[in-house]
C-alpha positions as CSV (number, residue, x, y, z in Angstrom):
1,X,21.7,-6.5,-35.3
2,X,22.3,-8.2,-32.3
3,X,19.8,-9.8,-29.3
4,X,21.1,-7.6,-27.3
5,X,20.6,-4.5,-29.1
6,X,17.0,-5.8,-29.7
7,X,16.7,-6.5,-25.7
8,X,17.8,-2.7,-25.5
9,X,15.6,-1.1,-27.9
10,X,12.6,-3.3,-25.9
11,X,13.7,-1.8,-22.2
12,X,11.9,1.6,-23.6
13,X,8.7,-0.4,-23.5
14,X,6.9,0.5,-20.5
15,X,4.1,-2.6,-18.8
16,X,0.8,-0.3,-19.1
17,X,0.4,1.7,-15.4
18,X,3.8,1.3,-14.6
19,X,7.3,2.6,-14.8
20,X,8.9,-0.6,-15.4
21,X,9.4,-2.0,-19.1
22,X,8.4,-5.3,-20.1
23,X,12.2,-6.9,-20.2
24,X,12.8,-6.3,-16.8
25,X,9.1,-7.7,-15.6
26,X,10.2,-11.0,-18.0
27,X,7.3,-10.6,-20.4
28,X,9.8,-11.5,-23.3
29,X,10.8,-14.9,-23.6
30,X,12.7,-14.4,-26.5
31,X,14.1,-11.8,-29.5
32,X,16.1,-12.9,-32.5
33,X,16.7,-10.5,-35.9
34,X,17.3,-12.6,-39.1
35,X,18.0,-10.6,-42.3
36,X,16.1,-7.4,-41.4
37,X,13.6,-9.5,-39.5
38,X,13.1,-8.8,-35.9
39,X,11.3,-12.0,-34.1
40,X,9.7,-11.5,-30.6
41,X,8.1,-13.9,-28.5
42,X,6.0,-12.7,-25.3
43,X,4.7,-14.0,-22.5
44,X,1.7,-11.8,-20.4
45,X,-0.2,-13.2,-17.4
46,X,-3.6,-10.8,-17.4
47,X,-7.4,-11.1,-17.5
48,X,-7.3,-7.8,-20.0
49,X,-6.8,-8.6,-23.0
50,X,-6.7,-5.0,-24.4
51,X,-3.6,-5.1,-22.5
52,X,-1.5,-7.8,-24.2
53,X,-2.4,-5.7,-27.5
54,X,-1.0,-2.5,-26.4
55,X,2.0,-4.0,-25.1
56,X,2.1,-6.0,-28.8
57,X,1.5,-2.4,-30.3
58,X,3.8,-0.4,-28.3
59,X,6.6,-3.3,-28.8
60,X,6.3,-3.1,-32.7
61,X,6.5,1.0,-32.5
62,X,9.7,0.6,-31.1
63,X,11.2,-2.2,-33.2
64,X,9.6,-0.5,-36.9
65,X,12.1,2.7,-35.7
66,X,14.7,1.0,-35.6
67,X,17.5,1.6,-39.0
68,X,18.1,-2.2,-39.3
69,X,14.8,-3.4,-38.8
70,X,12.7,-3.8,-42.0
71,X,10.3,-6.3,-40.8
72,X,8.8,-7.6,-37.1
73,X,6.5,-10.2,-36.0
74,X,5.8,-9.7,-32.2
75,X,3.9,-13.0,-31.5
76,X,2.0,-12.8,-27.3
77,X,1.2,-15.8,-25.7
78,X,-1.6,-14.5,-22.8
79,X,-2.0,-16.5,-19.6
80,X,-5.4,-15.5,-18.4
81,X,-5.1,-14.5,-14.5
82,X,-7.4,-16.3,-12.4
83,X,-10.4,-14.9,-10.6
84,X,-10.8,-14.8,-7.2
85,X,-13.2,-16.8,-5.8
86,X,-16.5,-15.1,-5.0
87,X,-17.2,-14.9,-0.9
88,X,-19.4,-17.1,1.0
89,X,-21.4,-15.5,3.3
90,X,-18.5,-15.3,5.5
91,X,-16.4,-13.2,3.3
92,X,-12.9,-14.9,5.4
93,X,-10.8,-17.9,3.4
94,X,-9.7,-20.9,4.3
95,X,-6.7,-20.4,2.2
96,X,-4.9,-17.7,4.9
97,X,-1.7,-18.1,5.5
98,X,0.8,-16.5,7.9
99,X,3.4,-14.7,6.4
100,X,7.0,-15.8,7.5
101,X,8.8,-13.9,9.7
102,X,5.9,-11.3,10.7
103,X,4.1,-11.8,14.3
104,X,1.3,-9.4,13.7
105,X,-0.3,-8.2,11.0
106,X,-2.5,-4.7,11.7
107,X,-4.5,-2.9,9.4
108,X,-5.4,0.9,9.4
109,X,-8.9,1.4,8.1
110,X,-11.0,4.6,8.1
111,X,-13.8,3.5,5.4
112,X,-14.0,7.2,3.9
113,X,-11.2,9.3,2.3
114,X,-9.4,12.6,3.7
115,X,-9.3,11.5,7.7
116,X,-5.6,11.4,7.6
117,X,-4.9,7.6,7.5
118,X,-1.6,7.3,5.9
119,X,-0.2,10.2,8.1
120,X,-1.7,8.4,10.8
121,X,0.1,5.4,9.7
122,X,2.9,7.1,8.7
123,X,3.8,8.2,12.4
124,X,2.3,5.2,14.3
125,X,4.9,3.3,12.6
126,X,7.4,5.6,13.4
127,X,6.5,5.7,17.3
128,X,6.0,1.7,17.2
129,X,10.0,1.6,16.3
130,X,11.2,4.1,18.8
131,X,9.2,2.5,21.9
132,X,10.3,-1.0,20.3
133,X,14.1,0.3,19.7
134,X,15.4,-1.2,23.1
135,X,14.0,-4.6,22.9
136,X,14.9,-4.6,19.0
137,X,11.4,-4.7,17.2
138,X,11.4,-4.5,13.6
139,X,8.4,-2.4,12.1
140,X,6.8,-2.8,8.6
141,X,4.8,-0.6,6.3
142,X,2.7,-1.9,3.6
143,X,0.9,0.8,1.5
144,X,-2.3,-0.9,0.4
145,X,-3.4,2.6,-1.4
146,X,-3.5,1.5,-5.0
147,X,-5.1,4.1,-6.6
148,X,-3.5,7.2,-4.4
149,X,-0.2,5.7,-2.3
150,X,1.1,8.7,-0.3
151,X,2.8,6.9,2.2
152,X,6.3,7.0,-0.1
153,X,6.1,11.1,0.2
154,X,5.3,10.5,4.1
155,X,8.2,8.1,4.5
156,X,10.4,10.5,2.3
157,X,11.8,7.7,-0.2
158,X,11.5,8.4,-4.0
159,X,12.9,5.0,-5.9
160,X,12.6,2.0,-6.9
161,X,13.2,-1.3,-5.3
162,X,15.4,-3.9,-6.2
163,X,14.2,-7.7,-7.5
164,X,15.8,-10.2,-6.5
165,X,14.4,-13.8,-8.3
166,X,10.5,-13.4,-8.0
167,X,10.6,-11.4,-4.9
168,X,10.3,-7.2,-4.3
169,X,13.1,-6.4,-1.5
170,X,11.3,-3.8,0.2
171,X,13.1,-0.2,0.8
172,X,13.4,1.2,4.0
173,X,13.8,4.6,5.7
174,X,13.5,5.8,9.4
175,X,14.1,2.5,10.7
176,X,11.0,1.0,8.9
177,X,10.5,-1.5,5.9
178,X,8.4,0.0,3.1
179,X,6.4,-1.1,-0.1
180,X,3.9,0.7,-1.8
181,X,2.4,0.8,-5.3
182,X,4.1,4.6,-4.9
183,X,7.8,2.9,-5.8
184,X,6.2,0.7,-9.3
185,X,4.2,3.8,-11.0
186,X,5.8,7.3,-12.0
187,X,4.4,10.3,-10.1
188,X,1.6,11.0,-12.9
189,X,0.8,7.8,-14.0
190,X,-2.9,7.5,-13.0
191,X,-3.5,3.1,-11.8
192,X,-6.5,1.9,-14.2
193,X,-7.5,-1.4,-13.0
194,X,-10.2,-3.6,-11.8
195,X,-11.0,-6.1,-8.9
196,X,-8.3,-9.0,-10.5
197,X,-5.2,-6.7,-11.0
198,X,-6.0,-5.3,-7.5
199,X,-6.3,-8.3,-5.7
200,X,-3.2,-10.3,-7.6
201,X,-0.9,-7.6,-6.5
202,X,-2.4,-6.9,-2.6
203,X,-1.4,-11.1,-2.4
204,X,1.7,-9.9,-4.2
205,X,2.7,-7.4,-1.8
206,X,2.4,-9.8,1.0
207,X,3.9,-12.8,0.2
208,X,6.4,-11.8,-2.7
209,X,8.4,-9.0,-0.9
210,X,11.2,-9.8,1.4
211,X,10.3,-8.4,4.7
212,X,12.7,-10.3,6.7
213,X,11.4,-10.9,10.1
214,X,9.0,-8.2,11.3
215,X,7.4,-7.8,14.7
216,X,4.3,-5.5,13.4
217,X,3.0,-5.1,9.9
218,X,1.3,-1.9,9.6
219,X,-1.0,-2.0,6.2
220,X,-2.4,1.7,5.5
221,X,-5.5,0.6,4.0
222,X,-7.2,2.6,1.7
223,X,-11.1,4.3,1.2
224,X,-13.7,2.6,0.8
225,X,-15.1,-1.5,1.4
226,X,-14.0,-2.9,-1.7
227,X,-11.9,-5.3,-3.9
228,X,-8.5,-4.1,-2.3
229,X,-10.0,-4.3,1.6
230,X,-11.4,-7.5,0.9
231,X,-8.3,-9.6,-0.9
232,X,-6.7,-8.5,2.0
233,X,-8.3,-10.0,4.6
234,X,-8.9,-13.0,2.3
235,X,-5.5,-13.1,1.6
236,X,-4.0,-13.5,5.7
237,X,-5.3,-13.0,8.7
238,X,-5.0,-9.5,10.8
239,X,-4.2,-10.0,13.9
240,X,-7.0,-6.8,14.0
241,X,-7.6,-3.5,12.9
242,X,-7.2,0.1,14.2
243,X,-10.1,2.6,13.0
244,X,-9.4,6.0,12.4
245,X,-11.8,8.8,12.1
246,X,-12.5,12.8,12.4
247,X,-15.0,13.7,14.9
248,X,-17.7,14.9,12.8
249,X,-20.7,12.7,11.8
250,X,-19.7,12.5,8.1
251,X,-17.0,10.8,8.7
252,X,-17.6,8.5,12.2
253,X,-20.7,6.9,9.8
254,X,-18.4,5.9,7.2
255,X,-16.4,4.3,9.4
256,X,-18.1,2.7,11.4
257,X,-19.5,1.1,8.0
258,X,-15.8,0.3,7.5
259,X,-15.7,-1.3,10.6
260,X,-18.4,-3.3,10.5
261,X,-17.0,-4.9,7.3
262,X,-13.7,-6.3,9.0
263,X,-15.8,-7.5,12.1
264,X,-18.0,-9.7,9.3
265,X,-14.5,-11.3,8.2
266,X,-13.7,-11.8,11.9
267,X,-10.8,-9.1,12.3
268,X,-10.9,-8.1,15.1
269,X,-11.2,-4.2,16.1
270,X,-8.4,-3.2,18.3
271,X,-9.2,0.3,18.8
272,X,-10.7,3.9,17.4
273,X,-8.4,6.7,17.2
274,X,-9.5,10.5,16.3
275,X,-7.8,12.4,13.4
276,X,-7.8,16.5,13.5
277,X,-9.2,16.4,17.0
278,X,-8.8,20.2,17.9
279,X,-6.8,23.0,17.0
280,X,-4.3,24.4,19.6
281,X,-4.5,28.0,19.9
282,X,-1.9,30.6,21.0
283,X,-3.7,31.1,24.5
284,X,-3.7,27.3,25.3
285,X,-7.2,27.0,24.4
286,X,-8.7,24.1,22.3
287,X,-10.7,24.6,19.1
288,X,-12.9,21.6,17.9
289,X,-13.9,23.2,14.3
290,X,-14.7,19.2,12.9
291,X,-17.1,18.5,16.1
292,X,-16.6,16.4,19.3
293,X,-16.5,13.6,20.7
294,X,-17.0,11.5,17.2
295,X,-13.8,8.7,18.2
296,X,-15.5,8.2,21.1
297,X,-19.2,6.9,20.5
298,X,-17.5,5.6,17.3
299,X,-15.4,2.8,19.5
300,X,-18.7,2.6,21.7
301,X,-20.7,1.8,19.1
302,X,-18.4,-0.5,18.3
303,X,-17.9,-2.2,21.9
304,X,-13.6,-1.5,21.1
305,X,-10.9,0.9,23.2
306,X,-11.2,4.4,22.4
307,X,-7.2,5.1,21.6
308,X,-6.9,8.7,21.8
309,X,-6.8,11.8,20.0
310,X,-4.5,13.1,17.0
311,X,-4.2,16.8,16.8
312,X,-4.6,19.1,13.8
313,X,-1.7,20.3,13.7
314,X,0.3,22.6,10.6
315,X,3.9,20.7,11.9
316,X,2.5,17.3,11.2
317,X,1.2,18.4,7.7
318,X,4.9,19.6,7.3
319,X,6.8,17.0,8.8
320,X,4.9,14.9,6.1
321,X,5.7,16.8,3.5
322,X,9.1,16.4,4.1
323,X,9.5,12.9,4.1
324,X,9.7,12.2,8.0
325,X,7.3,12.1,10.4
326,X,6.8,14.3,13.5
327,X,7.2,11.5,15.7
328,X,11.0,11.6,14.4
329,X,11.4,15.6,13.8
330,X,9.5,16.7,17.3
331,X,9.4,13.7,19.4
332,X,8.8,15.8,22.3
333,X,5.9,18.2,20.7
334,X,2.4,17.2,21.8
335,X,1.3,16.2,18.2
336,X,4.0,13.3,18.5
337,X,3.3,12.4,22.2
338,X,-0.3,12.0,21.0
339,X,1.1,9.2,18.5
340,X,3.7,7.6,21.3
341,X,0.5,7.3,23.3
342,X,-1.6,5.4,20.9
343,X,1.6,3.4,20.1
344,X,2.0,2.4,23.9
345,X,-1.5,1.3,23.8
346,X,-1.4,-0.9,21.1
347,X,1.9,-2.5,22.4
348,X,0.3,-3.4,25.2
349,X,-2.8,-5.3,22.8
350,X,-0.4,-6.5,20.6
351,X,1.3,-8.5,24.2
């Protein structure tokens, strides 16, 4: 039996939480078969060691089924990841660094889950390349959702991207330059991990994917004030951060909490926008059924620009659904003029 046959057979074996195998992510640093004996050295950076096991396990699995094989030895040598270093009282670090070839860096934080963030993000990227297109701006969108990315369904791209040494070259559709956990894991493969795993591949996701040179980074963050939010801002610094909200209470305390988080790791708050505002109704009238007027004491509570106002409407739902934004299907409805008009705003921060 050959090495090659051997690398083959090893391909099937899938890295735990993802849809790559462990050839492909370089885990094995070598495989030789000698009389019926299959030999395979590996190499596994993690902090988990349960993890190097079942990789060991799955690898033997694989290698035992094979005709020729009547004997393996899978030896794993485990480089333990490092922690991150705990926060001072100013949770910011001294070790931020810009990333090259991106001007700013913004962040989309809502603090509590369902508000409509990554559709938010979704089509604010969208409207930040059309008003851009003339003067040739380059838009980014970094899906910092580990546990539930939704932004490659939004963004209507359903692949994986290409390696090319150590660096992810990022996909891109509409116009925009994409990477999200979404492209690494299959559809129904659930992300297991804790505050190490999450915070070595946020810094991965910044500085190893070839974005090229980008005039706006948009990074849909997601729930919550955590391990994810806070590698992030640890990891570079934000030129700011736009807050979205609904209007009702529930969600204008959460994130203002969320808010309140970035502000201690001096990023700065560029603005509040409101999600699901009001429903249009067939007579012209409006329809607040979440509340009113949440966005707004939200952003004066937090001294910041009130933005504007995001409709809930069924064709933005669909539009996402479909893989492209209303600001690209109806650039002309209302629901996407409400988006061109928060865009326009923050151009005018951002310069």
């Amino acid at each position: 039996m050959s090495q090659e046959a051997i690398n083959k057979a090893l391909s099937t074996v899938k890295y735990p939480g993802f849809s790559r195998d462990i050839v492909s992510f370089g885990l094995v640093r070598s495989a030789e078969f000698n009389e019926g004996k299959a030999i395979v050295n590996l190499n596994v950076t993690t902090s988990d060691h349960s993890m190097a096991a079942r990789i060991r396990n799955d690898v033997e699995t694989v290698l035992n089924a094979l005709e020729e094989v009547n004997e393996v030895e899978v030896n794993v040598s485990i480089n333990t990841a490092k922690k991150a270093a705990a926060p001072t009282s100013t949770p910011s670090s001294p070790d931020q660094s810009p990333i090259k070839g991106i001007k700013n860096v913004i962040a989309i934080a809502s603090g509590k889950g369902g508000v409509g963030k990554s559709t938010f993000s979704a089509n604010l990227a969208c409207a930040l390349k059309a008003i851009g297109q003339s003067s040739g701006k380059r838009i980014g969108l970094l899906d910092c959702d580990i546990y539930g990315p939704s932004i490659p369904l939004m963004m209507g791209i359903n692949k994986r991207p290409e390696i090319e040494g150590e660096s992810i070259v990022p996909l891109e559709n509409h116009g925009i330059k994409i990477m999200s956990m979404g492209f690494l894991i299959d559809e129904e493969t659930p992300v297991i991990w804790r505050g190490p795993m999450i915070q070595k591949t946020i810094q991965q996701f910044i500085h190893n994917v070839m974005w090229g040179e980008i005039d706006t980074l948009l990074i849909d963050l997601p729930p919550g004030t955590g391990d994810a939010q806070l590698s992030l801002v640890q990891t570079i610094p934000l030129k700011g951060a736009l807050i979205i909200t609904t209007p009702q209470a529930a969600a204008t305390q959460v994130a203002l909490r969320g808010a309140k988080m970035l502000e201690k790791t001096n990023v700065p708050i560029l603005g509040v926008a409101e999600n699901m505002s009001f429903i249009e109704l067939p007579d012209g009238s409006r329809s607040a059924i979440f509340g009113e007027g949440g966005g707004q004491s939200t952003a004066d509570d937090l001294g910041t620009d009130f933005l504007g106002k995001i409709p809930l409407d069924v064709s933005i739902r669909e539009a996402g659904d479909s893989g492209i934004p209303v600001t690209e299907t109806s650039p002309e409805s209302s629901s996407a003029k409400a988006f061109f008009e928060i865009a326009s705003k923050l151009e005018e921060k951002l310069s």
